[in-house]
PDB file of N, CA, C and O in Angstrom:
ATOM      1  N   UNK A   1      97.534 -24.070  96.859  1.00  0.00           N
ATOM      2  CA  UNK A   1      97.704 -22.814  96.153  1.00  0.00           C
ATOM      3  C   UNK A   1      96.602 -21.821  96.517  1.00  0.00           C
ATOM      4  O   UNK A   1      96.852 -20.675  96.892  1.00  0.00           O
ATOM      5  N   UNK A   2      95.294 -22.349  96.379  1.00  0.00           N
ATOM      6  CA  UNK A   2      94.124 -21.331  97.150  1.00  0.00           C
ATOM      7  C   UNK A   2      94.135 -20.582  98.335  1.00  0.00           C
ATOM      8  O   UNK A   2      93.908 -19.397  98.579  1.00  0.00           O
ATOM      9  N   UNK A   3      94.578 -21.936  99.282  1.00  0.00           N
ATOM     10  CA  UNK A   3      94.632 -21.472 100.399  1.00  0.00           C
ATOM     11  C   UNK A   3      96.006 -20.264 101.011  1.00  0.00           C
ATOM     12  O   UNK A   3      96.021 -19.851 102.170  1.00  0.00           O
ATOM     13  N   UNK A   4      97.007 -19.888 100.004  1.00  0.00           N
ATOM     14  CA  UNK A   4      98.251 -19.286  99.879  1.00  0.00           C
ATOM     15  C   UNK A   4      97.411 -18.085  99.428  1.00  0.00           C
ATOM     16  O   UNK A   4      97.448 -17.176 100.257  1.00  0.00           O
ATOM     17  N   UNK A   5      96.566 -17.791  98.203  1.00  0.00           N
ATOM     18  CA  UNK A   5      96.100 -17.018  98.121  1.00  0.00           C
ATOM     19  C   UNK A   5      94.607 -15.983  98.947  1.00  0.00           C
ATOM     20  O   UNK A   5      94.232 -14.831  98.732  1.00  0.00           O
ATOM     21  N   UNK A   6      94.220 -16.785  99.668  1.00  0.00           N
ATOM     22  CA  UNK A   6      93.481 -16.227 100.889  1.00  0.00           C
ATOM     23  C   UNK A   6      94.061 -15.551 102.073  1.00  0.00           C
ATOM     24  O   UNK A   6      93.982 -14.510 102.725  1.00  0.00           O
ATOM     25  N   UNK A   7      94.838 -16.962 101.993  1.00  0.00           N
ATOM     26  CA  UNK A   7      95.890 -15.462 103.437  1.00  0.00           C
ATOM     27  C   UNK A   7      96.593 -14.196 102.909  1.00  0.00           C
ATOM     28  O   UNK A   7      96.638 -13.096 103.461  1.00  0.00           O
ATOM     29  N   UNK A   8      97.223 -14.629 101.534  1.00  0.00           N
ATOM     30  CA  UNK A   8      97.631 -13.393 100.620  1.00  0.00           C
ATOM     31  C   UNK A   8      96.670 -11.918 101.038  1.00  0.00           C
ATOM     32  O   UNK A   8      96.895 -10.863 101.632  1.00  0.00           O
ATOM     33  N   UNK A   9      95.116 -12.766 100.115  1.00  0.00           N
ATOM     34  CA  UNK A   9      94.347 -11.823 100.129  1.00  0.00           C
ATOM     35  C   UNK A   9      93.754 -11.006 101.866  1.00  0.00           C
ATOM     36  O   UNK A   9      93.302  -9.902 102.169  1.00  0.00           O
ATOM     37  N   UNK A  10      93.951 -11.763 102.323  1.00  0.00           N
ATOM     38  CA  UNK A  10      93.478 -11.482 103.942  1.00  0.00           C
ATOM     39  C   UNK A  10      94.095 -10.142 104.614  1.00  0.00           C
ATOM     40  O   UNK A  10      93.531  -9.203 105.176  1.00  0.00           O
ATOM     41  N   UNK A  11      95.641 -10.438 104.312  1.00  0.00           N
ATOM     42  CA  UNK A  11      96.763 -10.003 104.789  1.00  0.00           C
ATOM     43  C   UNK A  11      96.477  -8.755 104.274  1.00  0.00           C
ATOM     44  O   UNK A  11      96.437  -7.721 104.942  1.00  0.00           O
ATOM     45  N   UNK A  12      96.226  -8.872 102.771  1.00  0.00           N
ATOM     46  CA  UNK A  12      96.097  -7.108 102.179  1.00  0.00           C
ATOM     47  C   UNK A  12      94.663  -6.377 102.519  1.00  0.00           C
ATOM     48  O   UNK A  12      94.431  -5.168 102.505  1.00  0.00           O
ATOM     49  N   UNK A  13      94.042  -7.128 102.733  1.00  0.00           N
ATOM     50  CA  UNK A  13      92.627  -6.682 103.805  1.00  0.00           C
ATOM     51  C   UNK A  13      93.419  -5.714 105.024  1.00  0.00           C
ATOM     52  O   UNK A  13      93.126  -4.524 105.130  1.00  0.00           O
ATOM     53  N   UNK A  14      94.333  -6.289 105.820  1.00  0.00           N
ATOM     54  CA  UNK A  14      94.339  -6.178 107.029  1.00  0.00           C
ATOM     55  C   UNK A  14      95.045  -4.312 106.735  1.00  0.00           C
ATOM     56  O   UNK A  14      94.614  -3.190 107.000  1.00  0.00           O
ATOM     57  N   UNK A  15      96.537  -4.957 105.938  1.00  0.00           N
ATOM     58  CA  UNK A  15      97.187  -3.790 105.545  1.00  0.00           C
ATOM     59  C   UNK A  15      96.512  -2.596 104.941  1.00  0.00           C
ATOM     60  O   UNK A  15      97.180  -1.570 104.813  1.00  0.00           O
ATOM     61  N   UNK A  16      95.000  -2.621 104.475  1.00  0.00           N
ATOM     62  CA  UNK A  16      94.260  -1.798 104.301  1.00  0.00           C
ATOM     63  C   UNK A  16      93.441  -1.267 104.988  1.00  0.00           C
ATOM     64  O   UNK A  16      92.872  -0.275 104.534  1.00  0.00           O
ATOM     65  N   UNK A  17      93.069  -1.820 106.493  1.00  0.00           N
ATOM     66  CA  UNK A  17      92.658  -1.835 106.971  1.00  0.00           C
ATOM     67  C   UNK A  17      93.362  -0.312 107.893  1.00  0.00           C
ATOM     68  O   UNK A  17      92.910   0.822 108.049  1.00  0.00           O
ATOM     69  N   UNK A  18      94.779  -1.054 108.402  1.00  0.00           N
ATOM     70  CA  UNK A  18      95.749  -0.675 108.773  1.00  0.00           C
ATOM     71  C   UNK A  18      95.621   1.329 108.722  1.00  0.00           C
ATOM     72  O   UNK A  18      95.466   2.255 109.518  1.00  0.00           O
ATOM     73  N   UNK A  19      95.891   1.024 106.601  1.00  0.00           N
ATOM     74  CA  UNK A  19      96.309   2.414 106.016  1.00  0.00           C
ATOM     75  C   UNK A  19      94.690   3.128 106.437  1.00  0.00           C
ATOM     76  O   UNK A  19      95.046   4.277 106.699  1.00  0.00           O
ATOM     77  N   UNK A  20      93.991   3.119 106.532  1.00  0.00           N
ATOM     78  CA  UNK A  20      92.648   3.404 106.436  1.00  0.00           C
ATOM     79  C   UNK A  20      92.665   3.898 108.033  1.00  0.00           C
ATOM     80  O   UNK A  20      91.801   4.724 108.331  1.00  0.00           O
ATOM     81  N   UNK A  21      93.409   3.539 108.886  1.00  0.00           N
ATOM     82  CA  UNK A  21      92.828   3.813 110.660  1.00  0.00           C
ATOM     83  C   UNK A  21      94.221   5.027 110.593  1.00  0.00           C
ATOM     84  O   UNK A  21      94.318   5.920 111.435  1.00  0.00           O
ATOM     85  N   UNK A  22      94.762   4.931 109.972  1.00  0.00           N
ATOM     86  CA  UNK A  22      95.789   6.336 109.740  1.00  0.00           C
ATOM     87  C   UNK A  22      95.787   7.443 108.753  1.00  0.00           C
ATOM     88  O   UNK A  22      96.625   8.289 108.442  1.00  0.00           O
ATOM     89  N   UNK A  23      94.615   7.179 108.371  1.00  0.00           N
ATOM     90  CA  UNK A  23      94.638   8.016 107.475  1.00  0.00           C
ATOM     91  C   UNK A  23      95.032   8.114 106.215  1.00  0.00           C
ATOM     92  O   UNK A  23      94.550   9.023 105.539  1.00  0.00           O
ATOM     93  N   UNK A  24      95.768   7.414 105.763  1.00  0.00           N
ATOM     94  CA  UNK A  24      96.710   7.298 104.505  1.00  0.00           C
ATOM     95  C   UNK A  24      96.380   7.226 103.377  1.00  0.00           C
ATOM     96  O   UNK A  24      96.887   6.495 102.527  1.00  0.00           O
ATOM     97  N   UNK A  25      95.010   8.382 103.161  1.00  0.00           N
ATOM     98  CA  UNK A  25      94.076   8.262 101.743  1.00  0.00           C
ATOM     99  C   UNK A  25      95.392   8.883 100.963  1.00  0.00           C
ATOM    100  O   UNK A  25      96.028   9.777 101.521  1.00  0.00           O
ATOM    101  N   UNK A  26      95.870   8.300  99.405  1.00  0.00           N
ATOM    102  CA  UNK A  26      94.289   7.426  99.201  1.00  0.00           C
ATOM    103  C   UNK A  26      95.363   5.972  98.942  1.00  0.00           C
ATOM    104  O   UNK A  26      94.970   5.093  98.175  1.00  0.00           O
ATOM    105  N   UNK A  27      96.218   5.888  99.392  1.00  0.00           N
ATOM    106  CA  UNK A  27      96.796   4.494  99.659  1.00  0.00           C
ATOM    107  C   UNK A  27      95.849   3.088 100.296  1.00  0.00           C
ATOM    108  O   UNK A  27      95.595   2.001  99.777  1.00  0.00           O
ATOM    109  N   UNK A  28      95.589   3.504 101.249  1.00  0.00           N
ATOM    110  CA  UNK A  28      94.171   2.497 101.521  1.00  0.00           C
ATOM    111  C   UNK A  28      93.356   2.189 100.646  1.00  0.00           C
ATOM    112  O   UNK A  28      93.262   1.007 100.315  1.00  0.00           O
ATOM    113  N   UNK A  29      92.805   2.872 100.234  1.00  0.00           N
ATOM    114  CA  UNK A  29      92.126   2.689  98.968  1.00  0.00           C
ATOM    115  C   UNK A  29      92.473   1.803  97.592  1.00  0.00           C
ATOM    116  O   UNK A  29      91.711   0.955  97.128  1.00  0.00           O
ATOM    117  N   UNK A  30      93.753   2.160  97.041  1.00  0.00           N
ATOM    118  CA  UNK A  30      94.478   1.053  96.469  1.00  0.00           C
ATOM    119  C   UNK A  30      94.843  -0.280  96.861  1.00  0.00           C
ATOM    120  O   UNK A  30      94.721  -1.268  96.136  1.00  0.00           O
ATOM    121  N   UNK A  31      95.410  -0.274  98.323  1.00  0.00           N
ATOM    122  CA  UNK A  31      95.722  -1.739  98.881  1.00  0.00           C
ATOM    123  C   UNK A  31      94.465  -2.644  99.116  1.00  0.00           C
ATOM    124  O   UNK A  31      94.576  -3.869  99.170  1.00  0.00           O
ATOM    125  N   UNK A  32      93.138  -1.931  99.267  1.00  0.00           N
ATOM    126  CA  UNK A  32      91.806  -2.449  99.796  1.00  0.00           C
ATOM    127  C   UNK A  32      91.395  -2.798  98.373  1.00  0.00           C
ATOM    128  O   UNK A  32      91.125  -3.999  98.383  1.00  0.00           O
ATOM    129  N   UNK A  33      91.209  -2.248  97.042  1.00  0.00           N
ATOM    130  CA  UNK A  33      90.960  -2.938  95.954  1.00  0.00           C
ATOM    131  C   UNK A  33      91.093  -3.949  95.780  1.00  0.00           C
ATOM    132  O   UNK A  33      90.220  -4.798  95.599  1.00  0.00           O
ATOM    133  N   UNK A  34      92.739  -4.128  95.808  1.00  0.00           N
ATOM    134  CA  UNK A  34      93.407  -5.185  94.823  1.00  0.00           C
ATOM    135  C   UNK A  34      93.251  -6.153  96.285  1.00  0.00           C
ATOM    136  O   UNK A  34      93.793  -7.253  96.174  1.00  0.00           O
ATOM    137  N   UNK A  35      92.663  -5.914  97.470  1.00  0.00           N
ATOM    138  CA  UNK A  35      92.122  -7.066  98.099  1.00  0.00           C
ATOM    139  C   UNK A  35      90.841  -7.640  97.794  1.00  0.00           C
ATOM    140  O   UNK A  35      90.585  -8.839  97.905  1.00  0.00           O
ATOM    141  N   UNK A  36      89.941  -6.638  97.357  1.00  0.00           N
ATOM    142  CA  UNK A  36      88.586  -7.175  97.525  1.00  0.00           C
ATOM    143  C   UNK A  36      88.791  -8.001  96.165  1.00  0.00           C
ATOM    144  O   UNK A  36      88.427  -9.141  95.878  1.00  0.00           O
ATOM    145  N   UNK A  37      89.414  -7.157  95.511  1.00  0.00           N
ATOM    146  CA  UNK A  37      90.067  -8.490  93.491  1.00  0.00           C
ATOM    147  C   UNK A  37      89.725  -9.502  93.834  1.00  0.00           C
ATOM    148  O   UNK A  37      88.669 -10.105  93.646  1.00  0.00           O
ATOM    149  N   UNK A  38      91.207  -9.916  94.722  1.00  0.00           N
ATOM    150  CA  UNK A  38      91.257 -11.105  95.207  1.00  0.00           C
ATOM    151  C   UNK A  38      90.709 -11.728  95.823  1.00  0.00           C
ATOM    152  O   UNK A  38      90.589 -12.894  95.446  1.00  0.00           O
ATOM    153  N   UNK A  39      89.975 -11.257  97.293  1.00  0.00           N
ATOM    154  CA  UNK A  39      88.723 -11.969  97.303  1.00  0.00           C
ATOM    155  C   UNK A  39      87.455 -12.747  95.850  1.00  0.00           C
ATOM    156  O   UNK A  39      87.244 -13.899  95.470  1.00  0.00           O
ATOM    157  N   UNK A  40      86.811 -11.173  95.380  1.00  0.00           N
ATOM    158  CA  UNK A  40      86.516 -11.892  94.691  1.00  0.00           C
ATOM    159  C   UNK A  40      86.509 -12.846  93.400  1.00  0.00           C
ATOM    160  O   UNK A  40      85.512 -13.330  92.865  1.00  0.00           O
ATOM    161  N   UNK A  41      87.773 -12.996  93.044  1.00  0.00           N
ATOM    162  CA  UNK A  41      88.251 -13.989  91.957  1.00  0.00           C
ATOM    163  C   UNK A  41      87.947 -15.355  92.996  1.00  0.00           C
ATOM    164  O   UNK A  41      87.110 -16.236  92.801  1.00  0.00           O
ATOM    165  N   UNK A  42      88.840 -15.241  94.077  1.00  0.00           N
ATOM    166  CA  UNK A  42      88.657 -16.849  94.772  1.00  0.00           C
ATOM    167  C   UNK A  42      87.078 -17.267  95.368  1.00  0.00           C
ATOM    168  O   UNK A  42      86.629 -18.408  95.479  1.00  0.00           O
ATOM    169  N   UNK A  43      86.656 -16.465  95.579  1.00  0.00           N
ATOM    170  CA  UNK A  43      85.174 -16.699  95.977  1.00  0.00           C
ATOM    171  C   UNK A  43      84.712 -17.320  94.740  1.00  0.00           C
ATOM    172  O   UNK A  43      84.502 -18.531  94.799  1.00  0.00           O
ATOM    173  N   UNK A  44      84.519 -16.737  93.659  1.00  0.00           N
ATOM    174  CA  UNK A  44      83.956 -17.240  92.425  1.00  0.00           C
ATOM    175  C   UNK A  44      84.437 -18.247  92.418  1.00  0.00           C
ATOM    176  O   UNK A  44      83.592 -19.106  92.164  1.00  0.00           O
ATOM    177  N   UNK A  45      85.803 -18.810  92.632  1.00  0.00           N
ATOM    178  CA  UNK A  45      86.622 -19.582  92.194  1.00  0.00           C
ATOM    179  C   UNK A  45      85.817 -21.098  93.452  1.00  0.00           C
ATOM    180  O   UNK A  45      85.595 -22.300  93.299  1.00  0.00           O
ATOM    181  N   UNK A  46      85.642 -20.142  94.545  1.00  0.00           N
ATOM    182  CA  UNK A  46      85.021 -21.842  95.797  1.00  0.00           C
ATOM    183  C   UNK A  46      83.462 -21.517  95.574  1.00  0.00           C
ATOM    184  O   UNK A  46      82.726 -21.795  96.522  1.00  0.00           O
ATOM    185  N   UNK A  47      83.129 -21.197  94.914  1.00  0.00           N
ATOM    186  CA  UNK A  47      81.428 -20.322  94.602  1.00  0.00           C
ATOM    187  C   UNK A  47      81.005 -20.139  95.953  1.00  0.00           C
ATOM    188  O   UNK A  47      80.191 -20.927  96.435  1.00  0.00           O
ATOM    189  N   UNK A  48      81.480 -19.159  96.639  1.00  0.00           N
ATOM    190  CA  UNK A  48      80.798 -19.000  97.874  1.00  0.00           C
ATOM    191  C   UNK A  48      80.462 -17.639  97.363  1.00  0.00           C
ATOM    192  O   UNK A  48      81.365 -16.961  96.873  1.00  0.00           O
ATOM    193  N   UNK A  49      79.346 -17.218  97.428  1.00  0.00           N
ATOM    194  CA  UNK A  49      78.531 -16.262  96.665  1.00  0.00           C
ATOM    195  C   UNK A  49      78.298 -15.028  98.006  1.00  0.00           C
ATOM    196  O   UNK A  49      78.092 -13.820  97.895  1.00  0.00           O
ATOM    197  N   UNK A  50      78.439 -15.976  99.402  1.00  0.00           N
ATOM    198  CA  UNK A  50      78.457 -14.832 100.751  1.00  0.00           C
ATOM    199  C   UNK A  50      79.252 -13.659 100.519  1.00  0.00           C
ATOM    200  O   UNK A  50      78.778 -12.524 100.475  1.00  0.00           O
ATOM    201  N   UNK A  51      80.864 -14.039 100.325  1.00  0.00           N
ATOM    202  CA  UNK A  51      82.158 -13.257 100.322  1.00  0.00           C
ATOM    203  C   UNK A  51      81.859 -12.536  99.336  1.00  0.00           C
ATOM    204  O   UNK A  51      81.871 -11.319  99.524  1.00  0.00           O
ATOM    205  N   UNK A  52      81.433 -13.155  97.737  1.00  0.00           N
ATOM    206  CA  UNK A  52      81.584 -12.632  96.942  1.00  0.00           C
ATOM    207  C   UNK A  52      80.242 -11.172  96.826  1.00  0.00           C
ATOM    208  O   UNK A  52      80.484 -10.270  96.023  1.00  0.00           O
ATOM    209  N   UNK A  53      79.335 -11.124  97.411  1.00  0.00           N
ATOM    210  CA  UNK A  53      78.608 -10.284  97.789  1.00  0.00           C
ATOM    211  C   UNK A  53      78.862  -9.176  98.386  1.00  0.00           C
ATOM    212  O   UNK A  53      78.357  -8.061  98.262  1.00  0.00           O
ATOM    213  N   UNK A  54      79.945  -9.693  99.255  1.00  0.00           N
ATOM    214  CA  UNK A  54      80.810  -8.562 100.092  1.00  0.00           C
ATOM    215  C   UNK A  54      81.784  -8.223  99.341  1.00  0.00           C
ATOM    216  O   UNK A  54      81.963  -7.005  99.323  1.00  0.00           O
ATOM    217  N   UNK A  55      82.389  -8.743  98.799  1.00  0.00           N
ATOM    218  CA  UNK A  55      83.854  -8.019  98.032  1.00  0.00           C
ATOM    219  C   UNK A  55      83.375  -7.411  96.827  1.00  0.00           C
ATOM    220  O   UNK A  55      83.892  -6.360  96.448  1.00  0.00           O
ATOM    221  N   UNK A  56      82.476  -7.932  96.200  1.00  0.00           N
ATOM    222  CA  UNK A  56      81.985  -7.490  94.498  1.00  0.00           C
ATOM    223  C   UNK A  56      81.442  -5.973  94.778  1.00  0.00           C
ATOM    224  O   UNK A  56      81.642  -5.134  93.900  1.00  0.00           O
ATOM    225  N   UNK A  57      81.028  -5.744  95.508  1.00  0.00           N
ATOM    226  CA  UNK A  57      80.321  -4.516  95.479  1.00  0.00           C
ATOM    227  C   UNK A  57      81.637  -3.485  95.870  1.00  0.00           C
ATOM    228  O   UNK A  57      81.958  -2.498  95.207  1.00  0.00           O
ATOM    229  N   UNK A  58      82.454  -4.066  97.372  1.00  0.00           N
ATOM    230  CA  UNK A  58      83.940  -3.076  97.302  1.00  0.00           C
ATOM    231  C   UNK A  58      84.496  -2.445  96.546  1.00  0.00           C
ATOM    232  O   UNK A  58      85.017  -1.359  96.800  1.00  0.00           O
ATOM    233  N   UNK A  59      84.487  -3.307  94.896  1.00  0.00           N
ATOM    234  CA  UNK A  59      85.325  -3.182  94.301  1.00  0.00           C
ATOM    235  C   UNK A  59      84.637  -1.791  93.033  1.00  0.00           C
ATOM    236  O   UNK A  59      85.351  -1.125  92.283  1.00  0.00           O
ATOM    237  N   UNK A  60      83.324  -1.713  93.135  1.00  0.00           N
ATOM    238  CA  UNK A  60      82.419  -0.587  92.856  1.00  0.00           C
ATOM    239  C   UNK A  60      82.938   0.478  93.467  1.00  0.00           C
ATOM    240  O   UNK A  60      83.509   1.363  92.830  1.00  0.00           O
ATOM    241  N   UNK A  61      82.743   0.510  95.216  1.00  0.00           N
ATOM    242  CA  UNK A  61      82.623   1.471  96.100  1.00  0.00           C
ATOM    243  C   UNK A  61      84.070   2.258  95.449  1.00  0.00           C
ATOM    244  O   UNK A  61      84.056   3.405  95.001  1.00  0.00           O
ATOM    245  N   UNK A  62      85.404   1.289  95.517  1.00  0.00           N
ATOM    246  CA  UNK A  62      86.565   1.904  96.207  1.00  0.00           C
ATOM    247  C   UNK A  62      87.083   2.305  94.540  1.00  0.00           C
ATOM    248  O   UNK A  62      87.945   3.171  94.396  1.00  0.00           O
ATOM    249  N   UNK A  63      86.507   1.633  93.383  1.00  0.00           N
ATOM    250  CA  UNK A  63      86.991   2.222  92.245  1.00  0.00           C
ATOM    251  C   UNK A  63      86.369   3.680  91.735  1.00  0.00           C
ATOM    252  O   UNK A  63      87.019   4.228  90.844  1.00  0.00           O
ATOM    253  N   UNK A  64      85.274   4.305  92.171  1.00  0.00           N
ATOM    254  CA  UNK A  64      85.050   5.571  91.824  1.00  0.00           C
ATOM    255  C   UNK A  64      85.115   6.023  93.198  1.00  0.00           C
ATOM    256  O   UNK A  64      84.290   6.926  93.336  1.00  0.00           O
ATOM    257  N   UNK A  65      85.883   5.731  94.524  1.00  0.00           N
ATOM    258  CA  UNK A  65      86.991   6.744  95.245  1.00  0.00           C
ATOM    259  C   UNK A  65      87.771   6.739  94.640  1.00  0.00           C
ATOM    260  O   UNK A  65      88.101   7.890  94.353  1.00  0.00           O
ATOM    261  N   UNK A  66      88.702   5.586  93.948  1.00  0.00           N
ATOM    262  CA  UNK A  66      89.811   6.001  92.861  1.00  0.00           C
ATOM    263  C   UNK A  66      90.014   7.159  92.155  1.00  0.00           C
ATOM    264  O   UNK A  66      90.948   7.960  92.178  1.00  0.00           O
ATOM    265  N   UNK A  67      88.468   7.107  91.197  1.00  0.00           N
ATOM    266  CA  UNK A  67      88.070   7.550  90.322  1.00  0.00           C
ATOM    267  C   UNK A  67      87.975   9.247  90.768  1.00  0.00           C
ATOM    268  O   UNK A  67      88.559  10.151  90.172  1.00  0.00           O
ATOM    269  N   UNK A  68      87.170   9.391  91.851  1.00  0.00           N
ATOM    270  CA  UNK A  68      87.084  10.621  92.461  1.00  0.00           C
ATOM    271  C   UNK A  68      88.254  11.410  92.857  1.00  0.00           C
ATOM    272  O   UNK A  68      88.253  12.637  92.763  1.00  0.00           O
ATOM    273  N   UNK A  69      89.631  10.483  93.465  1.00  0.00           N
ATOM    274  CA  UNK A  69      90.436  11.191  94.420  1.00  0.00           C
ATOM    275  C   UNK A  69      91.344  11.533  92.748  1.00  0.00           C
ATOM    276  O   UNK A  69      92.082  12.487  92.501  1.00  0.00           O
ATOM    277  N   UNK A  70      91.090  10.796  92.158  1.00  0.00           N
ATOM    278  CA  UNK A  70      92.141  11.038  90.267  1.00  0.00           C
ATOM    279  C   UNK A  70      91.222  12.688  89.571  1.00  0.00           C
ATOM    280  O   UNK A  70      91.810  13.652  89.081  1.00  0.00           O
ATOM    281  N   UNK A  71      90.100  12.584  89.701  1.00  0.00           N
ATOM    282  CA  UNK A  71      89.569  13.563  89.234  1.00  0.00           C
ATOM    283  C   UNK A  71      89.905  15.094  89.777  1.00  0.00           C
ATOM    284  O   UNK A  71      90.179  16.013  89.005  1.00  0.00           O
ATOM    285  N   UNK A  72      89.832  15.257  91.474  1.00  0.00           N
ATOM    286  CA  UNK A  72      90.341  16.150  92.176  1.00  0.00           C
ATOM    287  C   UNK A  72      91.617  16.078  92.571  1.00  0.00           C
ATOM    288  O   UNK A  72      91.868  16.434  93.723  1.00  0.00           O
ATOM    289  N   UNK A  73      92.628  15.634  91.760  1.00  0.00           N
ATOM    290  CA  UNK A  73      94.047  16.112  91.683  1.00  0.00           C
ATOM    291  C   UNK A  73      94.844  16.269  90.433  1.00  0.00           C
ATOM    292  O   UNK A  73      96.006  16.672  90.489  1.00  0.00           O
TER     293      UNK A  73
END
């Protein structure tokens, strides 16, 4: 089941990745959240504290772009 949810989460990495090299603010931005989520729920979840270092803070960065791109529209 973990391992279903890593590639899950991977996959929506990539697809954000994707929206992000085209431009597609602020869609990228949404799909890249609810990846780094998922990263870091499962990181916590295998306590690898590396990933979760990297995704925990994403989820800072890309929620007040949320926050920002909601304010200026």
């Amino acid at each position: 089941m973990l391992a279903r949810l890593r590639f899950l989460a991977a996959s929506i990495i990539l697809v954000a990745i994707i929206l992000h090299s085209y431009d597609m603010y602020p869609y990228g931005i949404y799909v890249h959240i609810i990846g780094a989520i998922l990263w870091s729920i499962i990181s916590y979840i295998e306590k690898d504290y590396a990933i979760l270092l990297n995704f925990g803070p994403q989820i800072l960065i890309l929620g007040t772009g949320i926050i920002h791109y909601l304010m200026i529209t």
